[in-house]
N, C-alpha and C positions, 0 to 999 in steps of 0.2 A: 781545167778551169774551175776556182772554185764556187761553187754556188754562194748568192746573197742570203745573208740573215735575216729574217724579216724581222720589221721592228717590231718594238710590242706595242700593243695596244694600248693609246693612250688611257690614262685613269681621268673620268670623266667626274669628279670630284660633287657631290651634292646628287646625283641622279642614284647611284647604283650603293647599297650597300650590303656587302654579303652577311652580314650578321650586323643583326638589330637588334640589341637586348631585347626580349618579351618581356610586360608589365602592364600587366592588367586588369582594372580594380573589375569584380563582379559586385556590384550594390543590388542586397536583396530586399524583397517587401513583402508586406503579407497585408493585402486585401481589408482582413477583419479586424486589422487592430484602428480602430477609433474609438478613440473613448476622450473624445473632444474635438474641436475645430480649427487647434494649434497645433504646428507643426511638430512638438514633440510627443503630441497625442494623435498625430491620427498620418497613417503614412500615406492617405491619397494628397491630403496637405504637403508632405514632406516630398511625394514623388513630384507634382506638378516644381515646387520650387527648385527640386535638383534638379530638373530638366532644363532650367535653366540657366542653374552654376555651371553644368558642365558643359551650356554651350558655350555659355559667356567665357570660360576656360578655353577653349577651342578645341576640346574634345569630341571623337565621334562616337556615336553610339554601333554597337556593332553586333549582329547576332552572335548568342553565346555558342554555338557550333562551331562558329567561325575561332573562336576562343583554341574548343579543343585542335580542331583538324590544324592549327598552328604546332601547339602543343606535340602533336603526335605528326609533324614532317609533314600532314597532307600539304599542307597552305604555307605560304612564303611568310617571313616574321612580317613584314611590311603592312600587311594584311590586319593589322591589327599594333601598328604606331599611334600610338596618342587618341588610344582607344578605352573604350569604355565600354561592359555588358551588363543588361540588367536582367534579374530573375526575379518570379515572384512563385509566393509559396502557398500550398493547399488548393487551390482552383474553384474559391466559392462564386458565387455571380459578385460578387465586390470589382473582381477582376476585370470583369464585360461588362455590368451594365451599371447604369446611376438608378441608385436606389434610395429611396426616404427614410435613412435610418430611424429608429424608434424617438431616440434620445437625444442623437444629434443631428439631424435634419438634411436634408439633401445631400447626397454624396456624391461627384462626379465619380462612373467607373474608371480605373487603369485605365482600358481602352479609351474611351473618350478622353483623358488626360494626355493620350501616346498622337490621338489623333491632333489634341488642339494646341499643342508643341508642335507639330508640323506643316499645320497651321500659321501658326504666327511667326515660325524660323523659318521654314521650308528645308530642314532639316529629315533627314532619314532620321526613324528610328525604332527598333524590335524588343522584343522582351519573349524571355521563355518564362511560360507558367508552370510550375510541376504539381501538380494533382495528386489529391489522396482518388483512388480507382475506384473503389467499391462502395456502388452503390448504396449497398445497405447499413454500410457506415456514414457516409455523407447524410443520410436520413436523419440518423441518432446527434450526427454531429450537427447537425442545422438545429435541434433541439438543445443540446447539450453547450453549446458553443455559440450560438448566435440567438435568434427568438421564436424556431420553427415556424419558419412563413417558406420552405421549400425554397430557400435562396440556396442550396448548396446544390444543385441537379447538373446535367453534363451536355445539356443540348449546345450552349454556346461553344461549348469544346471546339466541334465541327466547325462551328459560324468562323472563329477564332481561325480554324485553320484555311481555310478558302481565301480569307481578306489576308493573311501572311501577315500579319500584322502582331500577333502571339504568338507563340509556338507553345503545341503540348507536351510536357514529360512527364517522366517518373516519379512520382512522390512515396511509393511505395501502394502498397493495398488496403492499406487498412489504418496506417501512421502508429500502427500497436498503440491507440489511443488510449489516454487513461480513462476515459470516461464512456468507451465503450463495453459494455456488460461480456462480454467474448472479444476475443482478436483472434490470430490466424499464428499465436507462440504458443509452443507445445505446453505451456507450466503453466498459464493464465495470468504470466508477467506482463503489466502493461506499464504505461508512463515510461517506458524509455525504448531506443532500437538497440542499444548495447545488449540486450539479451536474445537479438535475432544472430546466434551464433551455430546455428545447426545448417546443413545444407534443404531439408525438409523447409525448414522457418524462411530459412533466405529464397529457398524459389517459391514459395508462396508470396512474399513480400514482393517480391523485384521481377525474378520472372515473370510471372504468371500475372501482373499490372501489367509487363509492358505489352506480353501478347495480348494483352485485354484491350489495350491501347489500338493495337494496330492491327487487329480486325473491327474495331465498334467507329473507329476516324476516318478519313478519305482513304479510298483505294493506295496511295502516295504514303501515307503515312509510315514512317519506321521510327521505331522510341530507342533513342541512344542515350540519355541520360537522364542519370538518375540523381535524385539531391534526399539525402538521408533525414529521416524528421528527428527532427530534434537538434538536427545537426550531428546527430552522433554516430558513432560507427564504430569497430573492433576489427581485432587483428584478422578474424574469419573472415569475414567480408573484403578487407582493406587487400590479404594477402593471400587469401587460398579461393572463395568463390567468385568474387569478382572477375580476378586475372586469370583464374583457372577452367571457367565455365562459359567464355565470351560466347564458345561455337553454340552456349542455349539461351543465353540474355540475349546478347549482341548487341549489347551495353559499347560504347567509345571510353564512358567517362563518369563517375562520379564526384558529389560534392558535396561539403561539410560546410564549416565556417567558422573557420580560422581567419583573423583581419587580417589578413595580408592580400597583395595583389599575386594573379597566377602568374609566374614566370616560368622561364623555358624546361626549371627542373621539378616542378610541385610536384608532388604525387598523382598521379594518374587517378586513384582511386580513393582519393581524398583531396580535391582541389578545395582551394581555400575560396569564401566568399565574406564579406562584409553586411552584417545585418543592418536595416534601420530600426533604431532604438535602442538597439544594443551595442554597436561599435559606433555608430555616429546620433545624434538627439539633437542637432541645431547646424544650420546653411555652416557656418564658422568652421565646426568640426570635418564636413562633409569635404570645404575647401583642404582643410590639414591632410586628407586622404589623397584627393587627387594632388596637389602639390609633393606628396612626401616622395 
């Protein structure tokens, strides 16, 4: 007798799809750039209004881990359909709190911008902050960089991570700032990361941040990514200590800032990001992005 063929399973058309293109914009920001009260001068202006082109878009907001662990097979593509990550860079208090700028007067923080978008949408929505580590540079830099009133210090860090509402990462150690009198590069090159090309220089910068991270933050805490200052990065890092040394970072993922959105094949160790004020400077342009 011959056995029945079972039939096949119907294709259930709009529910199921095995492959989703990945595309993903990462729009980043940096806290201390104001240097006015218009959105092409000051990015706490410019974050509140994307927040709400990209709802109006009908985009979600999505943490950027969520980003890699696609990236890398953990997480279904779906997981990040008609999605959108945001990052924010250097970790000064711009980030968390509303402060009275000098010049330009009241400032809501990130955070309060991320809360009052959820607020008035009722909308999820997360942001990873990447931090310069060391203390005794954020000191020089709060002088150097903003107008020494001790606005660059790390106790919100923590606050930030309890509410889940930011997440902390890697900015490196020290940003091999140019206007720090010392860094942590073997020559005393500073103003760029392209010259953190040694393995000595790279695990000061990157290692030795993130374990710094992940004993000084909640008992939970583990630092998986890293976002390179400056944006820059070289073939040592991109292709030999990064991919080569995970068993002592234990790093997921790094990121630069190339304008492109991340798809299924970017570089692992050079993921691409979108700056504000350098790849986008007005609502108009910002739509040209998520549209493209």
């Amino acid at each position: 007798m011959q056995s029945a063929v079972p039939a096949p399973f119907p294709l259930c058309l709009g529910t199921f799809d095995p492959f989703i293109p990945m595309r993903v914009p990462v729009l980043t920001y940096h806290s201390n750039n104001i240097h006015g009260n218009d959105y092409a001068n000051n990015n706490h202006v410019a974050l509140a209004e994307d927040l709400r082109i990209i709802h109006r878009k009908g985009r979600r907001i999505i943490p950027l881990t969520k980003v890699v662990d696609v990236l890398l097979g953990d997480a279904p593509s779906t997981d990040v359909q008609n999605a959108v990550a945001l990052s924010f860079d250097d970790g000064s208090w711009f980030d968390w709190y509303d402060i009275d700028h000098p010049t330009c007067g009241p400032q809501r923080g990130f955070a309060g911008i991320l809360r009052d978008f959820t607020a008035e949408t009722g909308a999820s929505v997360h942001a990873t902050s990447f931090v310069i580590v060391s203390l005794h540079a954020r000191e020089i830099l709060d002088t150097t960089c903003l107008v020494g009133r001790g606005w660059w210090t790390d106790e919100w860090w923590t606050q930030a991570e309890h509410e889940g509402l930011i997440a902390i990462e890697n900015h490196s150690w020290d940003h091999n700032h140019a206007t720090l009198p010392v860094t942590a590069q073997r020559d005393g090159i500073k103003g760029t990361f392209r010259v953190i090309d040694t393995y000595a220089d790279a695990d000061t910068q990157i290692r030795h941040a993130s374990d710094w991270l992940n004993t000084r933050l909640t008992p939970h805490h583990t630092t998986t990514l890293f976002a390179y200052p400056y944006g820059e990065s070289n073939d040592y890092l991109v292709r030999d200590y990064l991919p080569n040394f995970i068993h002592e970072h234990h790093l997921h993922a790094a990121f630069g800032v190339e304008a492109t959105p991340v798809v299924s094949n970017s570089p692992r160790w050079r993921l691409p990001r979108y700056v504000c004020g350098q790849h986008w400077k007005s609502p108009g342009e910002l739509e040209r992005i998520l549209d493209s």
